[in-house]
C-alpha positions in Angstrom: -16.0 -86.7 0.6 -14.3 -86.8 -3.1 -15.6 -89.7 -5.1 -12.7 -90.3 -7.2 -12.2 -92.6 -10.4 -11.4 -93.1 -13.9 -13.6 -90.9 -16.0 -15.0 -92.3 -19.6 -16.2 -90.7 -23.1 -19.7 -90.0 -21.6 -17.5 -87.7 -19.0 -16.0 -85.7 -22.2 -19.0 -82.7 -22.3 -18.3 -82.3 -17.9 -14.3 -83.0 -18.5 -13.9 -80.4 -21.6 -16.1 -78.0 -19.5 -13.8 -78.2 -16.6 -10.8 -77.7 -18.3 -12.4 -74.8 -20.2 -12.7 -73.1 -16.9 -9.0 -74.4 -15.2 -7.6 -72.5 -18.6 -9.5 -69.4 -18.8 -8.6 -68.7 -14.8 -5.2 -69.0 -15.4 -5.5 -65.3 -17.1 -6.2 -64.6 -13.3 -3.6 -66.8 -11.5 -0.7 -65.1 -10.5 1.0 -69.3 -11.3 -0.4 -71.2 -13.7 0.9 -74.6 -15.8 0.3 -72.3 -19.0 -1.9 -74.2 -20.4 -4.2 -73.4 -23.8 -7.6 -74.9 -24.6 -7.8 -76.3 -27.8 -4.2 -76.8 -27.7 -3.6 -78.4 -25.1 -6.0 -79.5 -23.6 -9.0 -79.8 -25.9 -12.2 -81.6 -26.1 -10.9 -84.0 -28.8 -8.1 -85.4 -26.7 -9.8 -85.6 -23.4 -12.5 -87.7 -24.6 -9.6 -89.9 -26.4 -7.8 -89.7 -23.0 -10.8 -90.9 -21.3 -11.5 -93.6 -24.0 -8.4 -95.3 -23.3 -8.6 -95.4 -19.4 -6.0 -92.2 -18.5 -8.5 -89.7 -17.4 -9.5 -89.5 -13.7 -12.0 -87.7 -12.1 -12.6 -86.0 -8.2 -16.4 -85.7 -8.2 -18.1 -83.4 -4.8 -22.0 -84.0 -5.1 -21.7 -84.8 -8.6 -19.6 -82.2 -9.9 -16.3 -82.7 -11.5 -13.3 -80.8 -9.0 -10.2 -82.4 -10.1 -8.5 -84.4 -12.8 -5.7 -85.3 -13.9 -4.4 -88.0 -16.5 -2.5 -90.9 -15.6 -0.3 -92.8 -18.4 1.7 -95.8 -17.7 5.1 -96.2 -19.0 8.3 -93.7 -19.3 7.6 -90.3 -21.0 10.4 -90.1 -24.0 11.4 -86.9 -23.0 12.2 -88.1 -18.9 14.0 -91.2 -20.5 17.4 -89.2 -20.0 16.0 -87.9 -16.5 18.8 -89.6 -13.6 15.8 -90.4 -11.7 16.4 -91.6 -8.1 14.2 -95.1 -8.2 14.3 -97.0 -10.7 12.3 -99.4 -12.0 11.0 -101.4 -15.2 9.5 -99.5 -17.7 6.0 -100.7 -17.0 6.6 -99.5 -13.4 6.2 -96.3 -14.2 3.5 -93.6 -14.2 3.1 -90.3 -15.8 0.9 -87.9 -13.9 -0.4 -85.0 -16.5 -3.0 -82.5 -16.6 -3.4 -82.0 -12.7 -6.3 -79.5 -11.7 -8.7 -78.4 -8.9 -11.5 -76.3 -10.6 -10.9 -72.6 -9.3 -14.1 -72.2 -7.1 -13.0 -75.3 -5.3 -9.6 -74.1 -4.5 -8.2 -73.7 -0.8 -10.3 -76.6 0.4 -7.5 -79.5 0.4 -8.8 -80.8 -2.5 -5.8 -80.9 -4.1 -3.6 -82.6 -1.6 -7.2 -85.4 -1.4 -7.5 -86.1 -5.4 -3.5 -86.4 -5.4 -3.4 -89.4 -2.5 -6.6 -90.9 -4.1 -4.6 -90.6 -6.9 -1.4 -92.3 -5.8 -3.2 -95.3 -4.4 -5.3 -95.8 -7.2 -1.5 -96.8 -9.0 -0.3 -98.2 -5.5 -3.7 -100.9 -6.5 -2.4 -101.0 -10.2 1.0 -102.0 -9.4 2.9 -99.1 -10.2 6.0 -98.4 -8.2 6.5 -94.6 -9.4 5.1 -91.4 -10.3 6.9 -88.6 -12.2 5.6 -85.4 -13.3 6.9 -82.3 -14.5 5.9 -78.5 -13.4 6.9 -75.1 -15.3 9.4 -73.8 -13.6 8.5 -71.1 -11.2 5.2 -72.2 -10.4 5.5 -72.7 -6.9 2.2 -73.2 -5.8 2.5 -76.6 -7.4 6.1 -77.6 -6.5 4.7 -77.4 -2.9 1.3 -79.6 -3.4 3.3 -82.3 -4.2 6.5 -82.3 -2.3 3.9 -81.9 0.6 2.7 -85.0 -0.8 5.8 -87.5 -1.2 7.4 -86.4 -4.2 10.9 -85.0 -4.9 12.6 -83.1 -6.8 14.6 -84.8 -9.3 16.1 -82.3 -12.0 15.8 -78.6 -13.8 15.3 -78.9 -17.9 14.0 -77.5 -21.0 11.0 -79.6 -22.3 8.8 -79.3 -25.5 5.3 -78.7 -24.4 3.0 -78.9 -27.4 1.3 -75.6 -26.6 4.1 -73.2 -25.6 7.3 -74.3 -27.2 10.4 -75.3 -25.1 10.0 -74.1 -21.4 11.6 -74.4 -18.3 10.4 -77.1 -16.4 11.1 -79.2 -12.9 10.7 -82.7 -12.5 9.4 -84.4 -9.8 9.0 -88.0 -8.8 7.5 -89.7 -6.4 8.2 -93.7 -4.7 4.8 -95.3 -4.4 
């Protein structure tokens, strides 16, 4: 069973671990979201993240699986998106950061953190969730069309870590 829930700054040495490991596997993965620790993400940031309530954690016998960060509100760059709901401002969530550690892979874990996930903003109120993946990582595209979301639009995005990429965006009617 995945205990999931909002991680805080005493989460930050388990949390920066984690993603330590998510980023050094992707050398490994034939699909990865690119990502670069201590770019993005690094230790400093998580443990802000998780200060201000937009970290959460999948936790199997105490260890740290999944996690993702959850911000509330449109992203600036998806402002232009022609998203197909649309709703108030405050309506909106941002899903970021999305990751099953590597020796947990294959065991639905993914598909389990992402509905624990979308009910934990059902029970906030939020009517939305959008999220964007690099383009061509397919892996990814399927997890979450498998799991209510659709896809919305093709553009160039400025990620902090790898310059302007390719992206997809997805959203997702809670």
């Amino acid at each position: 069973m995945l205990d999931v829930h909002f991680l805080t700054t005493a989460d930050g040495p388990q949390l920066s671990q984690f993603y330590q490991v998510v980023c050094a596997q992707q050398t490994h993965d034939t699909y990865s979201p690119d990502w670069h620790w201590g770019v993005y993400p690094n230790s400093v940031d998580l443990v802000s993240m998780s200060h201000q309530g937009q970290m959460i954690g999948g936790f199997q016998d105490g260890q740290l699986v999944a996690a993702g960060r959850v911000t509330r509100g449109e992203q600036a760059d998806y402002r232009s998106v022609p998203w197909t709901f649309s709703v108030a401002d405050e309506d909106v969530a941002i899903l970021h950061l999305f990751a099953v550690h590597p020796d947990f892979r294959g065991q639905g874990i993914s598909s389990a953190m992402l509905q624990a996930i979308l009910q934990t903003l059902r029970d906030q109120g939020r009517r939305v969730v959008h999220l964007d993946v690099m383009a061509g990582n397919v892996p990814a595209e399927k997890l979450y069309v498998k799991n209510g979301f659709i896809f919305t639009q093709e553009r160039t995005l400025h990620y902090q870590d790898v310059g302007d990429t390719l992206a997809r965006l997805f959203e997702c009617r809670l």
